[in-house]
C-alpha positions as CSV (number, residue, x, y, z in Angstrom):
1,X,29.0,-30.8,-16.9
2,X,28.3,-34.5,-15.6
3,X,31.4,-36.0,-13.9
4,X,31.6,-39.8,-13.0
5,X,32.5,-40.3,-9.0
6,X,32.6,-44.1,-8.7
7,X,32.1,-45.1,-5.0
8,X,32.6,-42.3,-2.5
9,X,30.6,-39.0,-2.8
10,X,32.3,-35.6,-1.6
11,X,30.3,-34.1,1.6
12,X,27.9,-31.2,1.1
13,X,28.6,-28.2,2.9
14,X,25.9,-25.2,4.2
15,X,27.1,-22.5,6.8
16,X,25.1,-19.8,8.4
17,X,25.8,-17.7,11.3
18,X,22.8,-15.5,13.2
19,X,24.4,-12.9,12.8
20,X,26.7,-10.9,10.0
21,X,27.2,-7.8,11.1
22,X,26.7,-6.1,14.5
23,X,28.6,-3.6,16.9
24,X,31.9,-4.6,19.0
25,X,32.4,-7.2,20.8
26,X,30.4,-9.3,18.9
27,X,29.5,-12.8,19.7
28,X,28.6,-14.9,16.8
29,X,27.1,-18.6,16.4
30,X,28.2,-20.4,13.7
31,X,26.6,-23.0,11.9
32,X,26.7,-26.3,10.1
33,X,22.6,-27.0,9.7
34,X,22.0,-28.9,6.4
35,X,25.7,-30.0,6.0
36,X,25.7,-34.1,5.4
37,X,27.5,-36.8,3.9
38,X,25.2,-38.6,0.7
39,X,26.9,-42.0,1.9
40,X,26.5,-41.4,5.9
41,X,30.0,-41.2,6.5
42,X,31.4,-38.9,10.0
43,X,32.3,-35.8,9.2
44,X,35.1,-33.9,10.3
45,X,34.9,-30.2,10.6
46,X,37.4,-27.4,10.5
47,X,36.3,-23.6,10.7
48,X,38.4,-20.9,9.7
49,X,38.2,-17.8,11.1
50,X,39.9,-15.1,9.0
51,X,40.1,-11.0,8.1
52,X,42.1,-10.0,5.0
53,X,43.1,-13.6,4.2
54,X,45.2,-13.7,7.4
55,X,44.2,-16.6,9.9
56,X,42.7,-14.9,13.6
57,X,40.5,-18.1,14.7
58,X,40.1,-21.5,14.2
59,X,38.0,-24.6,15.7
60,X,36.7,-28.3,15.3
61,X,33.4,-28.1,16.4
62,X,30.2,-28.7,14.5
63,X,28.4,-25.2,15.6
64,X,31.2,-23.1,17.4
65,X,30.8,-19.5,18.9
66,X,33.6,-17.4,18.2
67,X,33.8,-13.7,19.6
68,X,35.0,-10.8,17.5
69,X,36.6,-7.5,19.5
70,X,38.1,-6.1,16.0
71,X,37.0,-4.4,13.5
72,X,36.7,-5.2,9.8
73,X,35.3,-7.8,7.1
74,X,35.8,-11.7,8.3
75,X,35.5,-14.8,6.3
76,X,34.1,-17.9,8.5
77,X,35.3,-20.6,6.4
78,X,34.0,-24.3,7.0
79,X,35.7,-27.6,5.5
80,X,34.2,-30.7,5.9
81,X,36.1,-33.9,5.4
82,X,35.0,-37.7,4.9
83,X,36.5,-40.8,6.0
84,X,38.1,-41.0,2.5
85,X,39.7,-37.3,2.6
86,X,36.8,-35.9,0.2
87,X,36.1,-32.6,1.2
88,X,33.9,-29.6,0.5
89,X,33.9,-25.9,2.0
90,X,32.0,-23.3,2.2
91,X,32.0,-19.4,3.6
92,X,30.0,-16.7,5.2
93,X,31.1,-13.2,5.3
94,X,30.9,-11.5,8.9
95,X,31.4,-7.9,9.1
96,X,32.2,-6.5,13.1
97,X,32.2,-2.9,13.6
98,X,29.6,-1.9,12.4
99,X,25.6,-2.7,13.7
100,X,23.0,-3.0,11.3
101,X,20.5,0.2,11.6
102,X,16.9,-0.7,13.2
103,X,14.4,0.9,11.3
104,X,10.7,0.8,12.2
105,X,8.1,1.3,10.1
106,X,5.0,2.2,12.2
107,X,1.1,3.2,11.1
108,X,-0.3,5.6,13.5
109,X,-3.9,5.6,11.7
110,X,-5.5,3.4,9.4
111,X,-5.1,-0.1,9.1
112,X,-1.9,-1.8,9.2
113,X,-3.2,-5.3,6.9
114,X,-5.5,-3.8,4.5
115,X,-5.7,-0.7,2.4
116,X,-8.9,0.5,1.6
117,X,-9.3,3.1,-1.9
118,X,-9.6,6.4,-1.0
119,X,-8.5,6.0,2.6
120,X,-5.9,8.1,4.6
121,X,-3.3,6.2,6.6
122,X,-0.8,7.9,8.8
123,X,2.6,6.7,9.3
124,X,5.8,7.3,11.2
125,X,9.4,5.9,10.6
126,X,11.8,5.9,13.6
127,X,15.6,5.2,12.7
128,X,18.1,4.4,15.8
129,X,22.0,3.5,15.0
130,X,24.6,2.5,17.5
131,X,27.4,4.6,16.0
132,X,25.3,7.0,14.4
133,X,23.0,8.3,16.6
134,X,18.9,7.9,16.1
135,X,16.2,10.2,14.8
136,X,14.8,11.0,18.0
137,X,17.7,12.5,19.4
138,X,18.7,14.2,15.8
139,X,21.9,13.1,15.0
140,X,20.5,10.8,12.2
141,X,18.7,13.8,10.0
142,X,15.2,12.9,8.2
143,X,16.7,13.5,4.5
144,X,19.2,10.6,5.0
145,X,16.3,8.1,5.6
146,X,14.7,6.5,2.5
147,X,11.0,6.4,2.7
148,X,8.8,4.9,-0.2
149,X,5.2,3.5,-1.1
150,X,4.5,1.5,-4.4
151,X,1.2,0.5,-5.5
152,X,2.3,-3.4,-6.8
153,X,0.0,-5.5,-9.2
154,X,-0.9,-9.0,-8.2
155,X,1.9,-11.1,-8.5
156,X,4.1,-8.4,-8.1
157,X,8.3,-8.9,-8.6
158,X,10.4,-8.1,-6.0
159,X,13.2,-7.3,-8.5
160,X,10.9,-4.2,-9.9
161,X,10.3,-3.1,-6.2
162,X,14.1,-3.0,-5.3
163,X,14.9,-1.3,-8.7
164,X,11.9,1.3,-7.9
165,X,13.6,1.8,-3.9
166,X,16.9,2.2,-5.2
167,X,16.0,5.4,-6.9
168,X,14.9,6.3,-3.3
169,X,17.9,5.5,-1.7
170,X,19.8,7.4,-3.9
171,X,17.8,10.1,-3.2
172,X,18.0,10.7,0.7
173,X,22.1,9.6,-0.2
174,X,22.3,13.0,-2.5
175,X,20.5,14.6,0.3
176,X,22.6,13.7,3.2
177,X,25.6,14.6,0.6
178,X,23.8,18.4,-0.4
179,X,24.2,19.1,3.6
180,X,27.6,18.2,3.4
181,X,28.2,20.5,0.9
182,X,26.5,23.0,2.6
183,X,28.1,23.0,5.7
184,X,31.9,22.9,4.2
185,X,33.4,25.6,1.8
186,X,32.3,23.8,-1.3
187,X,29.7,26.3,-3.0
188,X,32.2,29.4,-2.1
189,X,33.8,28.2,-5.3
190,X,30.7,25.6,-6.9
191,X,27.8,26.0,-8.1
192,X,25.5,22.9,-9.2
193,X,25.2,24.7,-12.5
194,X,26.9,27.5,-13.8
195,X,30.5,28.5,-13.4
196,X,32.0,29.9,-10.2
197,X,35.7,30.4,-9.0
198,X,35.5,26.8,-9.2
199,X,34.1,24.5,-12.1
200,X,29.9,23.4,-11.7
201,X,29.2,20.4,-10.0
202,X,27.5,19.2,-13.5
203,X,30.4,20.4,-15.3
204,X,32.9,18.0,-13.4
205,X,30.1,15.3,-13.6
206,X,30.3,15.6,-16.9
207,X,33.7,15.5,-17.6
208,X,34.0,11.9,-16.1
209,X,31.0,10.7,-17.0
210,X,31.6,7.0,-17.7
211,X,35.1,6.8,-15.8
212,X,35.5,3.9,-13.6
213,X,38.5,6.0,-11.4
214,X,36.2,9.0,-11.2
215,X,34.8,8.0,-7.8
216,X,38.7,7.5,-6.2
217,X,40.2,10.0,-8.3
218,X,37.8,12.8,-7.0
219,X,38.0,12.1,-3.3
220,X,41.8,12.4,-3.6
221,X,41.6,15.6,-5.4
222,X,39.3,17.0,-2.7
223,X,41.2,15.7,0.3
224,X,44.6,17.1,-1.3
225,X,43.7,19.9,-2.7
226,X,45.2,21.2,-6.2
227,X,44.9,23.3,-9.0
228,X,45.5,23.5,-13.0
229,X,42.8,21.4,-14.4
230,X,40.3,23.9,-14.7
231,X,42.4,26.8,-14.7
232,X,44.6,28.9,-11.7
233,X,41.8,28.7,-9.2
234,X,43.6,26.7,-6.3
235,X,41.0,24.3,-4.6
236,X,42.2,24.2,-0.2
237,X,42.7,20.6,0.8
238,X,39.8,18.9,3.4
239,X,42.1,16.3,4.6
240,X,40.2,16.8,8.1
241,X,37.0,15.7,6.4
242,X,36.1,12.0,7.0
243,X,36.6,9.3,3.7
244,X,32.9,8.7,3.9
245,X,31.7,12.1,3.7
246,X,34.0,12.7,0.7
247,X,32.6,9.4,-0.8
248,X,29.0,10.9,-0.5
249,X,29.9,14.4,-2.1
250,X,31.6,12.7,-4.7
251,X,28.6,10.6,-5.3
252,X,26.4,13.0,-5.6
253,X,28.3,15.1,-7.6
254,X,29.0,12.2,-10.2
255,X,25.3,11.2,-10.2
256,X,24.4,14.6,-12.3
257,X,26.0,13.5,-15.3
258,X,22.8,11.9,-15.5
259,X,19.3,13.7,-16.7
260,X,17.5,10.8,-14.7
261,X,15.5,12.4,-12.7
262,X,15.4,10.4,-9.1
263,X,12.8,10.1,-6.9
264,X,12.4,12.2,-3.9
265,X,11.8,10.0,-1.1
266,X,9.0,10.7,1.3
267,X,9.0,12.6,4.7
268,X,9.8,10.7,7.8
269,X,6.6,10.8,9.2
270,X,2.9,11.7,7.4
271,X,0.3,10.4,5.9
272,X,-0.6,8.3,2.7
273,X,-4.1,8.3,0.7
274,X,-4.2,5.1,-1.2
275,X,-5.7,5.5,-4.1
276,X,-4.7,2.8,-7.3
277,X,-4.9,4.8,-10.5
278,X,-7.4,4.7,-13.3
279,X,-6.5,1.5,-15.3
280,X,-4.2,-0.1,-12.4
281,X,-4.8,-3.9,-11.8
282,X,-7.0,-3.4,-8.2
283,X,-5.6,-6.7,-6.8
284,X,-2.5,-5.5,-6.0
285,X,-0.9,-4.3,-2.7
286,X,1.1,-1.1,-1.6
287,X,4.2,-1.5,0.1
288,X,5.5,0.6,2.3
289,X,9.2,0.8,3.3
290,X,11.8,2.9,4.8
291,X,15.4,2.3,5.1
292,X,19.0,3.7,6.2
293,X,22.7,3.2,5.3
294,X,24.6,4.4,7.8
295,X,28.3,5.5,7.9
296,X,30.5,2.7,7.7
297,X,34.4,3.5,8.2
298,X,37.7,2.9,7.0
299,X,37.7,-0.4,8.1
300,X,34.0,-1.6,7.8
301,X,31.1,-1.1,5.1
302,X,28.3,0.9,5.3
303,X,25.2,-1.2,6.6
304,X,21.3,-0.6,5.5
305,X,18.8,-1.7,7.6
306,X,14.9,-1.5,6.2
307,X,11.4,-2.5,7.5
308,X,9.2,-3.0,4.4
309,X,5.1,-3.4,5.4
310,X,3.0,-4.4,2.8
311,X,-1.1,-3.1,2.5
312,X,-3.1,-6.4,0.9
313,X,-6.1,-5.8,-1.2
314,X,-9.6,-6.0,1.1
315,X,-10.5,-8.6,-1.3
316,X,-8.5,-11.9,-0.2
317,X,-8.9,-15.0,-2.5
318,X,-9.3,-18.2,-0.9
319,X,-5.8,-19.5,-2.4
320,X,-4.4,-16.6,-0.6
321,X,-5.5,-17.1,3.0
322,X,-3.1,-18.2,5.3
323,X,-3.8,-21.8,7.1
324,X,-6.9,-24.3,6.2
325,X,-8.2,-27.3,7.5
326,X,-10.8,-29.9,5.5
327,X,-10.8,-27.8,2.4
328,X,-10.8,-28.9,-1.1
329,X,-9.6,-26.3,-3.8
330,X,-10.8,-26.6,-7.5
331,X,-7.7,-27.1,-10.3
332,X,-7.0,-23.5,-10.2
333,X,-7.6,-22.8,-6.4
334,X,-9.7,-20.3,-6.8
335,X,-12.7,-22.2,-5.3
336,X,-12.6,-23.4,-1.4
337,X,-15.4,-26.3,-0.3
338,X,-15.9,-27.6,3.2
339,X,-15.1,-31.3,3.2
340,X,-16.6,-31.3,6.4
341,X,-18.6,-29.6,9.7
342,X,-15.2,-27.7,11.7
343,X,-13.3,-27.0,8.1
344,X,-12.3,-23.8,7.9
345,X,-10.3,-21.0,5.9
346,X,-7.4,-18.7,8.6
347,X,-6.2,-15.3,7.9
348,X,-2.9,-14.9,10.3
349,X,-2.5,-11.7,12.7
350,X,-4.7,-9.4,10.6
351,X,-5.5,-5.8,11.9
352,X,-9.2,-5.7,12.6
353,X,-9.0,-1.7,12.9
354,X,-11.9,0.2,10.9
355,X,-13.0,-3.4,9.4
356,X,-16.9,-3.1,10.2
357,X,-17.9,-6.1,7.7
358,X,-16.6,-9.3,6.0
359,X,-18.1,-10.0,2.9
360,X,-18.1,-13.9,1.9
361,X,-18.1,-14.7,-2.1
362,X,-19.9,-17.9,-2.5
363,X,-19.9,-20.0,-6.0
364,X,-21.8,-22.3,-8.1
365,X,-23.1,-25.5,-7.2
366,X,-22.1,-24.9,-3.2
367,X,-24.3,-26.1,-0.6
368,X,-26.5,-23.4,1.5
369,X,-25.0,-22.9,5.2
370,X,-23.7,-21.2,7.9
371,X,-19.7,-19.4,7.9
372,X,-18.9,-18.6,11.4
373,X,-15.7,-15.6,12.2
374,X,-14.2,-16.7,15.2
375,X,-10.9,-15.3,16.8
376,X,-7.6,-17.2,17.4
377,X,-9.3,-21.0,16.7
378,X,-12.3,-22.8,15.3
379,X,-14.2,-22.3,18.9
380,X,-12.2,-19.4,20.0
381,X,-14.9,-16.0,20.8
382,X,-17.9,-15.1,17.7
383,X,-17.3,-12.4,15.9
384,X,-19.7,-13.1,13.3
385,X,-21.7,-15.1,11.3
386,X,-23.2,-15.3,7.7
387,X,-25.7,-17.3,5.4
388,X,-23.8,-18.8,2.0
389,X,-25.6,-20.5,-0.9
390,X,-24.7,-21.1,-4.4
391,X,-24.4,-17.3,-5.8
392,X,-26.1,-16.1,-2.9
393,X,-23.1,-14.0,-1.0
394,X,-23.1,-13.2,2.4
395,X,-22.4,-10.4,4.7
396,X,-21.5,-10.0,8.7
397,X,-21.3,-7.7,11.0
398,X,-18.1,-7.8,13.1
399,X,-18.5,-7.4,16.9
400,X,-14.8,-6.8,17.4
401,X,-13.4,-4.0,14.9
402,X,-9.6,-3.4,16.5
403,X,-6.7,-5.3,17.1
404,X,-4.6,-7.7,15.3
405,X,-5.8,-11.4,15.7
406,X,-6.0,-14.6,13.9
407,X,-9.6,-14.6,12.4
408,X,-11.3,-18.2,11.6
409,X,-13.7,-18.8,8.8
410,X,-15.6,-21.5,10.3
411,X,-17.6,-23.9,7.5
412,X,-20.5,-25.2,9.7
413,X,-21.5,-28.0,6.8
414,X,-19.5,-29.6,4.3
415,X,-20.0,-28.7,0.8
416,X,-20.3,-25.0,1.5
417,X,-18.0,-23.2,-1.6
418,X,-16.3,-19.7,-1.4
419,X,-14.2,-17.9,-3.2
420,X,-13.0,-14.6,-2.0
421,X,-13.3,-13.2,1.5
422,X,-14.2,-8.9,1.2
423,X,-13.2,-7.1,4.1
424,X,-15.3,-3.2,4.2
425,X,-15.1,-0.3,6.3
426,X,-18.8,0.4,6.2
């Protein structure tokens, strides 16, 4: 729709805050980065602070810092107003109560930049939570963490990746809700399949399969108790049990009403051989990730925090390196040619562990010279050093195999061409 706004142009808003959800008190900075007037007017600014549509704060400034000792979901509203009265507004949702988890993703062997066919990596995910406890000291159990590798073609979508975790997620979710059900009275009366005193889990799944009350419904029926709809049998109430451990049973229970089968998530800590299968693209990456959702409450959401790492193919295309300097790319950038002594290609913080060579690609019609590997600048210490001519590749020794550091190609001529830098292990 194309609207006609003769003369004066409404303001155009963006908000942000640098945080959106953390523990109690929480101090947030709000801001108003990006926000302008197309016809350079002054702006005035109104925020509005407020929690289930009732006002708690309010303030004038540009960038305020407001401080949050409740709990619950806020709305920082901010209207902006011209000269003229035309205004525009826009929100951010803040949720105090309730930190995000920190997850770390670590590798304990191997090399954290690169993965190399056929090679072992270890790995080890730590979890801490400032309501729920961390890993280490065991009140966050292993099977509630989410832990995943994918093997990604090149130009990989992120979308696929998510829809691929999410199946993982569910997984150490149904986990977390099986020890539930463990530890109460459930399977005194239920069996997954199968009938008991009680109706099967799959059974009860199945019955309100495709019901969009099933989820409420269920936990009500479990907190209160009852009998009659699957015959005499009296289910106890578990009023004393917390709303999101019902939630989680409930979930679970639901979730068998489908034949999907969901993928087991990983162990906390272990190791990884990564190997791309026969027929798989090899210029992909594996990514690695691990996440949490933690508890929540009655008055805030659950919160998921994540660390995804990401293993690059040993073969890096010149288009894909990270800074250059005095390079010239061809139309489809897969070619890279020294415009002059001093140009050079940069790979940024790259794990040099295991790495014993770099291969350098040349191609056609480049001009024979020298490629120096220099860490952290274009004179910082020699690594290594090769001889490039047209088709000719070369190959260098590394001096310094550990250790995660900017690494320099260094052109020492102009008209020297590459096009793919090969990292090996031997």
């Amino acid at each position: 729709k194309i609207e006609y706004n003769g003369g004066n142009r409404k303001p155009s808003v963006q908000v942000s805050a640098n945080k959106v959800a953390g523990a109690l008190p929480m101090t947030v900075q709000l801001s108003s980065k990006g926000t302008n007037d197309a016809d350079g007017d002054a702006l005035k600014y109104d925020w509005k602070i407020t929690k289930a549509g009732v006002l708690k704060q309010s303030s004038t400034k540009e960038n305020p810092l407001i401080t949050l000792t409740a709990g619950g979901v806020y709305k920082a509203t901010l209207t902006v107003t011209d000269p003229s009265g035309a205004k525009n507004s826009k929100a951010v949702e803040i949720t105090a109560g309730n930190a995000v988890p920190e997850v770390k993703f670590a590798f304990t062997k191997g090399n954290s930049s690169f993965y190399f066919p056929g090679n072992t990596i270890a790995y080890a995910v730590s979890v801490a939570d400032k309501e729920d406890g961390s890993l280490a000291n065991k009140r966050i159990l292993p099977a509630a963490v989410s832990v995943s590798i994918n093997y990604l073609s090149e130009g990989y979508d992120m979308t696929v990746v998510a829809q691929k975790q999410n199946s993982f997620d569910a997984s150490a979710q149904y986990e977390v809700a099986k020890g539930l059900i463990k530890k109460s009275d459930c399977n005194a009366c239920h069996m997954v399949d199968g009938k008991s005193l009680g109706p099967s889990f799959t059974a009860v799944a199945l019955k309100y399969k495709g019901s969009n009350t099933a989820q409420t419904a269920l936990v009500k029926k479990i907190a209160n108790g009852g009998s009659g709809v699957w015959g005499d049998a009296m289910m106890p109430a578990h009023s004393s049990m917390p709303a999101s451990e019902l939630n989680s049973i409930v979930k679970y229970i639901l979730s068998l009403s489908d034949k999907k089968q969901v993928q087991k998530s990983l162990p906390v800590t272990g190791s990884y051989t990564t190997n791309v299968q026969p027929g798989a693209p090899n210029k992909g990456s594996f990514i690695f990730r691990a996440a949490y959702q933690d508890k929540g409450s009655a008055l805030v959401p659950r919160q998921t925090g994540e660390q995804v790492l990401v293993l690059r193919n040993p073969t890096v295309l010149v288009n894909n390196t990270d800074r250059n300097s005095q390079v010239d790319f061809n139309g489809d950038r897969s070619v890279a040619t020294a415009k002059a002594d001093g140009s050079y290609l940069m790979l940024s913080n790259i794990d040099l562990t295991d790495i014993k060579k770099i291969q350098l690609i040349s191609a056609e019609k480049g001009t024979k010279g020298t490629v120096e590997v220099r860490l952290g600048s274009v004179d910082g210490t020699l690594i290594g050093k090769t001889s490039v001519a047209e088709n000719a590749d070369g190959i260098t020794d590394l001096t310094v195999t550990s250790g995660k550091r900017d690494v320099y190609f260094v052109f020492t001529k102009p008209g020297i061409k590459l096009k793919e830098l090969t990292m090996l292990t031997k």
